[in-house]
C-alpha positions as CSV (number, residue, x, y, z in Angstrom):
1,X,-7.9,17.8,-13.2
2,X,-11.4,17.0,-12.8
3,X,-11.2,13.6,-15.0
4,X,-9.1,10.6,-13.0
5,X,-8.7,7.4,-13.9
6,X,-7.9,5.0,-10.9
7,X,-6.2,1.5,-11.5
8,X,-5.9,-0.5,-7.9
9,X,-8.9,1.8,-6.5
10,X,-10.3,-1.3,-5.3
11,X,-7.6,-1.2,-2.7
12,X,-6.3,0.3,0.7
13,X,-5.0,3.1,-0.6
14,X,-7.7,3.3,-3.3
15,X,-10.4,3.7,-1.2
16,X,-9.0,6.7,0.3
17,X,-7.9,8.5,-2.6
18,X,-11.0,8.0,-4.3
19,X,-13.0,9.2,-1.5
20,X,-11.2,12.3,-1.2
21,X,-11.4,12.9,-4.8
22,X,-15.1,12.3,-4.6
23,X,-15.5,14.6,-2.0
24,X,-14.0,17.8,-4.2
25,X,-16.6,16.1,-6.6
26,X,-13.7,15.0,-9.5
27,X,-15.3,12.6,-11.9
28,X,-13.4,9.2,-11.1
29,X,-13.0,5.9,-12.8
30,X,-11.7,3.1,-11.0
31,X,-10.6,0.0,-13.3
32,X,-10.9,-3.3,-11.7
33,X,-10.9,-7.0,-12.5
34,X,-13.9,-7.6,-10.1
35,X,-16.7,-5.1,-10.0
36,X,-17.4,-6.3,-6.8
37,X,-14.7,-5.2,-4.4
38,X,-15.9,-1.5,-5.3
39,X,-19.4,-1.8,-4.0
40,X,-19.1,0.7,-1.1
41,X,-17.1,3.2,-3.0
42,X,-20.4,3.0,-5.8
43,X,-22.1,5.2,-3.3
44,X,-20.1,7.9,-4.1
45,X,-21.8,10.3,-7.0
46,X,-19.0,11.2,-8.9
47,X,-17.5,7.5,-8.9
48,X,-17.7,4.9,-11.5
49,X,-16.7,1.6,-11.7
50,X,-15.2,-0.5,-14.9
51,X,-14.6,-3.9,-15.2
52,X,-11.8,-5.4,-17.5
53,X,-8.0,-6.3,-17.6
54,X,-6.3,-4.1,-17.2
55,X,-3.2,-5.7,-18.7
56,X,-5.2,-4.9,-21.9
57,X,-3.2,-2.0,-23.6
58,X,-6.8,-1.6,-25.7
59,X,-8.9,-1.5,-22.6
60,X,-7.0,0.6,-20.8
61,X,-6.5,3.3,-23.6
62,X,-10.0,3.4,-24.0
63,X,-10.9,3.9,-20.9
64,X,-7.9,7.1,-20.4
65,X,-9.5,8.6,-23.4
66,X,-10.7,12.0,-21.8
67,X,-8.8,11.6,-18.4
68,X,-7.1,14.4,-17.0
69,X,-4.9,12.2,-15.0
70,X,-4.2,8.6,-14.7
71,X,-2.9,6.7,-10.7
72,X,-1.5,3.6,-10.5
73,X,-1.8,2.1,-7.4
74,X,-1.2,-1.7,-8.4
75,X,1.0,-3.6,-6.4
76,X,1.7,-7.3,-5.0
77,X,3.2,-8.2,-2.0
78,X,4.1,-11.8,-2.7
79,X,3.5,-13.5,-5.9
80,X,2.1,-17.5,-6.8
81,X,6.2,-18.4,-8.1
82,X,9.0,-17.9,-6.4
83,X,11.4,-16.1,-9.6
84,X,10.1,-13.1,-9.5
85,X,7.4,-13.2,-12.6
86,X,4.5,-12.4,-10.8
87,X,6.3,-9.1,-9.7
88,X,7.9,-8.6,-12.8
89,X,4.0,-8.5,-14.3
90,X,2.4,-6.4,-11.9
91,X,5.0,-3.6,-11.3
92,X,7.0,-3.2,-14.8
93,X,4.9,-4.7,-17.3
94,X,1.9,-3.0,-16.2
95,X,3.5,0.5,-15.6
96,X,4.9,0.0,-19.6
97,X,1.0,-0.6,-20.8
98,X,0.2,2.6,-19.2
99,X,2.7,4.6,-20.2
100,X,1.8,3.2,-24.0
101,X,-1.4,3.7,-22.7
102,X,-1.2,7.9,-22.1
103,X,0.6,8.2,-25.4
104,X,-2.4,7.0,-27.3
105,X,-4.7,8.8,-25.3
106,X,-3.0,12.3,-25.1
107,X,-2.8,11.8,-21.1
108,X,-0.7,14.3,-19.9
109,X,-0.8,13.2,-15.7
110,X,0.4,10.1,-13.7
111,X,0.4,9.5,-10.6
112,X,2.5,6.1,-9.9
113,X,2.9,4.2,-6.5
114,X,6.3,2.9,-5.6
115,X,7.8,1.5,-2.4
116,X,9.9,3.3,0.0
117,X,13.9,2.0,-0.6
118,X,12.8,0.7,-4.2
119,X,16.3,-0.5,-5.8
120,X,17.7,-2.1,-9.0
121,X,19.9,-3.6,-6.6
122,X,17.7,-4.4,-3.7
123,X,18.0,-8.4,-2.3
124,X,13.8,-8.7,-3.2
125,X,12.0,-9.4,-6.2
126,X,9.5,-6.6,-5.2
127,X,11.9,-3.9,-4.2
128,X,14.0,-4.8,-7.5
129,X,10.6,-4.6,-9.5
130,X,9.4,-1.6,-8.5
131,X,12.4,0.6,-9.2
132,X,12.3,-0.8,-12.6
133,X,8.8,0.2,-13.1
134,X,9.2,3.5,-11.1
135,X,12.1,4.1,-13.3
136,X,10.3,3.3,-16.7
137,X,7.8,6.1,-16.2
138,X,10.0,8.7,-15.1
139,X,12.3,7.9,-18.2
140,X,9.1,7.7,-20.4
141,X,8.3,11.4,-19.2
142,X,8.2,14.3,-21.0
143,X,6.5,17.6,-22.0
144,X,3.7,15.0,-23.2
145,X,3.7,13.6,-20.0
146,X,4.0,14.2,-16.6
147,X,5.2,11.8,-14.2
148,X,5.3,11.9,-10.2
149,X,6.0,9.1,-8.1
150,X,5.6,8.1,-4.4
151,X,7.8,6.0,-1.7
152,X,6.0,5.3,1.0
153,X,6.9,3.3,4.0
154,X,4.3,0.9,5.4
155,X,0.7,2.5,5.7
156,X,-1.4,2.1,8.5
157,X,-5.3,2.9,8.8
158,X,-8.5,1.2,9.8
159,X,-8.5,-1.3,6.9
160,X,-4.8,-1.9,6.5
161,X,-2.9,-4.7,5.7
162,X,-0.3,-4.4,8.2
163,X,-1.2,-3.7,11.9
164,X,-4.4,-5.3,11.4
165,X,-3.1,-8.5,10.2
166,X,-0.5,-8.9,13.1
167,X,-3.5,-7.8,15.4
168,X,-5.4,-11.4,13.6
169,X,-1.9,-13.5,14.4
170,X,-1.5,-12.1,18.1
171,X,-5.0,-13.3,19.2
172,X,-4.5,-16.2,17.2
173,X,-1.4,-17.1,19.2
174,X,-2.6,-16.4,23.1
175,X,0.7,-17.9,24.9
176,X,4.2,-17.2,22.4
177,X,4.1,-15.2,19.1
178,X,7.4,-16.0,17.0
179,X,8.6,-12.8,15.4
180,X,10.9,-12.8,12.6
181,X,12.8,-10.0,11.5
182,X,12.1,-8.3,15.0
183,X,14.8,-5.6,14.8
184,X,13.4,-4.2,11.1
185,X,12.9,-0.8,11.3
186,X,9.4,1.3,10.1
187,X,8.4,5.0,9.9
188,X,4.6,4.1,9.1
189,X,2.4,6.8,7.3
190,X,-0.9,7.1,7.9
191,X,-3.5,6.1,4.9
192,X,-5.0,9.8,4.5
193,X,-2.1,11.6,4.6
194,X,-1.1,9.4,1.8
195,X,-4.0,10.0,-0.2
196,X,-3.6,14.0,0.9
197,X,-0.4,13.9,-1.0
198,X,-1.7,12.3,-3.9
199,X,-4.6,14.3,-4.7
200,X,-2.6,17.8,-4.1
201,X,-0.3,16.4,-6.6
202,X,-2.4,16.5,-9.1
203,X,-2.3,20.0,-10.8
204,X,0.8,21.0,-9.0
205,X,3.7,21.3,-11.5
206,X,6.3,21.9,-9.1
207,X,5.5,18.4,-8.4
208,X,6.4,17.4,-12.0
209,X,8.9,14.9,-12.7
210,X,9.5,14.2,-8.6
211,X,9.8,11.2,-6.4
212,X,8.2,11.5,-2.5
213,X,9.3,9.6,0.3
214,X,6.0,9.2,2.8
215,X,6.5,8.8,5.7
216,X,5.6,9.3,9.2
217,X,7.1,11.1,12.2
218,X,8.5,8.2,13.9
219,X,10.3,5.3,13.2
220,X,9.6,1.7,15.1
221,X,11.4,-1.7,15.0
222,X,9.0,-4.7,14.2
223,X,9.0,-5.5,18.0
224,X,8.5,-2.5,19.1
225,X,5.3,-2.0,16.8
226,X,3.8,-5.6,17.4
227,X,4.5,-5.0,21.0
228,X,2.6,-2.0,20.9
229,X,-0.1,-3.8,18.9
230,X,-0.2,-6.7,21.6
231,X,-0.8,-3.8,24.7
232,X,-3.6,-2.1,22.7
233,X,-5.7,-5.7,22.3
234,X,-5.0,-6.2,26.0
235,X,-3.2,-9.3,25.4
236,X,-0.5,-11.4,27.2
237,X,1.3,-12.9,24.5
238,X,5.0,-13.2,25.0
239,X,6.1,-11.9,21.7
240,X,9.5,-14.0,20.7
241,X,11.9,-12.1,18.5
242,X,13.7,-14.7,16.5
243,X,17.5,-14.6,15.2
244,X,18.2,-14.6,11.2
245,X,18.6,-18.4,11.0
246,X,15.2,-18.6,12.3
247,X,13.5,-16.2,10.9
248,X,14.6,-17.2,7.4
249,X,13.3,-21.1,8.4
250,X,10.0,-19.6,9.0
251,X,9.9,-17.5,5.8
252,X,10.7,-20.6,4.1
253,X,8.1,-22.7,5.8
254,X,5.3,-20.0,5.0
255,X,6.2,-19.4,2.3
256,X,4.7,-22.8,0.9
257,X,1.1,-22.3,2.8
258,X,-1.5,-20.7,1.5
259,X,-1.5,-16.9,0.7
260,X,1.7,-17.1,1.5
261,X,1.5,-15.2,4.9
262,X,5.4,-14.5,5.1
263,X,7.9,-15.5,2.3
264,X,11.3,-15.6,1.5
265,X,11.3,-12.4,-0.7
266,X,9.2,-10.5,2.4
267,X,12.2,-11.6,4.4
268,X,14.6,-10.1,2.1
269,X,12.6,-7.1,1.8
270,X,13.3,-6.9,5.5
271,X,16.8,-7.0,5.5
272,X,16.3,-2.7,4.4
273,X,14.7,-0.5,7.0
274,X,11.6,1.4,5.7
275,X,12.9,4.7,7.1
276,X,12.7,7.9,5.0
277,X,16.2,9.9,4.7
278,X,14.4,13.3,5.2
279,X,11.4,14.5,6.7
280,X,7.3,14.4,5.2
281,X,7.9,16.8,2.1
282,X,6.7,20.3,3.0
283,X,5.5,21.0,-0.4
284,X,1.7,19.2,0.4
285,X,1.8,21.8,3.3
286,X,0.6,19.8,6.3
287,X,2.6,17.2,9.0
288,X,2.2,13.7,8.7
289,X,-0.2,12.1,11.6
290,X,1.0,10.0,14.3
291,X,0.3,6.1,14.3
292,X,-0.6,6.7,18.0
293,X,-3.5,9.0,17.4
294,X,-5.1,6.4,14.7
295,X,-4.4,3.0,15.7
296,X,-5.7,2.5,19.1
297,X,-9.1,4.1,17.8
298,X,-10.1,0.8,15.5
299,X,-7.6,-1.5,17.6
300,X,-9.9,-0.2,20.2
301,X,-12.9,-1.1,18.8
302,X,-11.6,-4.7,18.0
303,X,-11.0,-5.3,21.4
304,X,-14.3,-4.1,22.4
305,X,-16.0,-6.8,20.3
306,X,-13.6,-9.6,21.4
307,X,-15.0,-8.4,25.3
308,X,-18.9,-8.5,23.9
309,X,-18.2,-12.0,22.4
310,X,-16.8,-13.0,25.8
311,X,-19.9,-11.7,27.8
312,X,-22.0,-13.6,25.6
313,X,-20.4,-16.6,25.4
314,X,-20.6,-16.3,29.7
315,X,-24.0,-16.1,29.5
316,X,-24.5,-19.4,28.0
317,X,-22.8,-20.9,30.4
């Protein structure tokens, strides 16, 4: 496995996956719309970035031809519509161009993101559309092919998504922060332990054909993390957890502003706790890391900035 072919390495997760991989100096090709958003992983020796669509069954089998191993990490939180199309693209169709994808390329590896509680029957478009597309490849797989797929619950690290954009609301909001969905439960996983599992993945048959649940060692309502987000800023907010009728008006209200901060499918993601029903798999032989050993390092150096903005704003006084 020294050949890997990254789509969504422009991400989160990306990042860290490609890193690692770099730094057990694997060859690796990240695909991305915008060349761009890769510029600090272009340092890397052994990384390479490619610009195209990657919705493109031509593009993308050109570029597979001599991978080991292909990861998708594509995925979509909320989409422009509101039926489900955008998801429906990015999680099914996609997955289906890949898989056609391998076959023309003799790839014999993928590695395929899904999402913790991932359904046919799940009350989201996203949760919906990425069991179908989880369930495509594994169906798809074969002696020709070998398919592994991971659920994981919501990742947290220095550059997330999650804590650090409830971090940007609470010092947005310095007297009341409305909270929907405050009882939802999380087991967060950290972002390298993530990417650990991924890379030792790769050439590990017993892994072959599996589906991981990632997850952390502890699981968290909503309230309970934004609360503990709000204490490690320093902050006196008075965090408001609202009922369902509430919550689903402000889903609905956001849901028509820009980038769609909270939306009617995210509330109905909601509805199913992102808790694992076992522990962190033993097979990648290590214990998955606390939140509380991570977060309050680069929550810690936000609020250190916010206080050196304050002394110098003093001083122009």
């Amino acid at each position: 496995m020294r050949n890997i072919c990254i789509l969504g390495g422009s991400g989160f997760v990306g990042h860290s996956i490609a890193a690692r991989l770099a730094a057990e100096r694997r060859n690796v090709t990240i695909l991305s719309r915008r060349r761009e958003r890769c510029r600090d992983l272009l340092v890397l020796p052994t990384v390479q970035v490619v610009e195209g669509d990657i919705f493109n069954t031509a593009f993308l089998s050109k570029q597979f031809a001599n991978m080991d191993a292909v990861i998708n990490l594509v995925g979509i939180l909320n989409e422009k519509g509101r039926r489900g199309k955008g998801f429906e693209r990015a999680h099914v169709t996609l997955p289906a161009k890949i898989v056609e994808a391998c076959r023309q390329s003799s790839v014999e590896r993928l590695l395929h993101m899904s999402a913790l509680k991932a359904t046919v029957d799940a009350p989201s478009h996203y949760l919906r559309s990425k069991a179908r597309g989880e369930n495509l490849l594994h169906d798809a797989a074969g002696d020709r092919l070998h398919v592994t797929s991971f659920r994981a619950s919501v990742i947290f690290g220095p550059k997330d998504s999650f804590i650090n954009r409830f971090a940007n609301l609470l010092q947005l909001s310095p007297y009341i922060f409305p909270l929907a969905c405050p009882d939802a439960r999380f087991q967060p996983v950290y972002v390298e332990d993530v990417a650990k599992a991924f890379v030792r993945s790769l050439g590990d048959r017993h892994t072959f054909g599996q589906r991981y649940e990632l997850c952390g060692p502890k699981v968290y309502t909503l309230y309970e993390l934004v609360s503990y987000i709000r204490r490690q800023l320093g902050l006196g907010t008075r965090i408001y957890g609202l009922g369902n009728g509430l919550s689903r008006l402000q889903a609905t209200v956001l849901g028509f502003m820009p980038g769609k901060p909270f939306s009617m499918d995210n509330y109905r993601s909601l509805q199913i706790d992102s808790v694992c029903d076992g522990d962190f798999p033993r097979i990648f032989g290590f214990r998955p890391t606390s939140l509380e050993s991570v977060v309050p390092v680069y929550l810690g150096e936000r609020r250190s900035q916010r206080y050196s903005l304050y002394r110098a704003l003093a001083r122009r006084r």
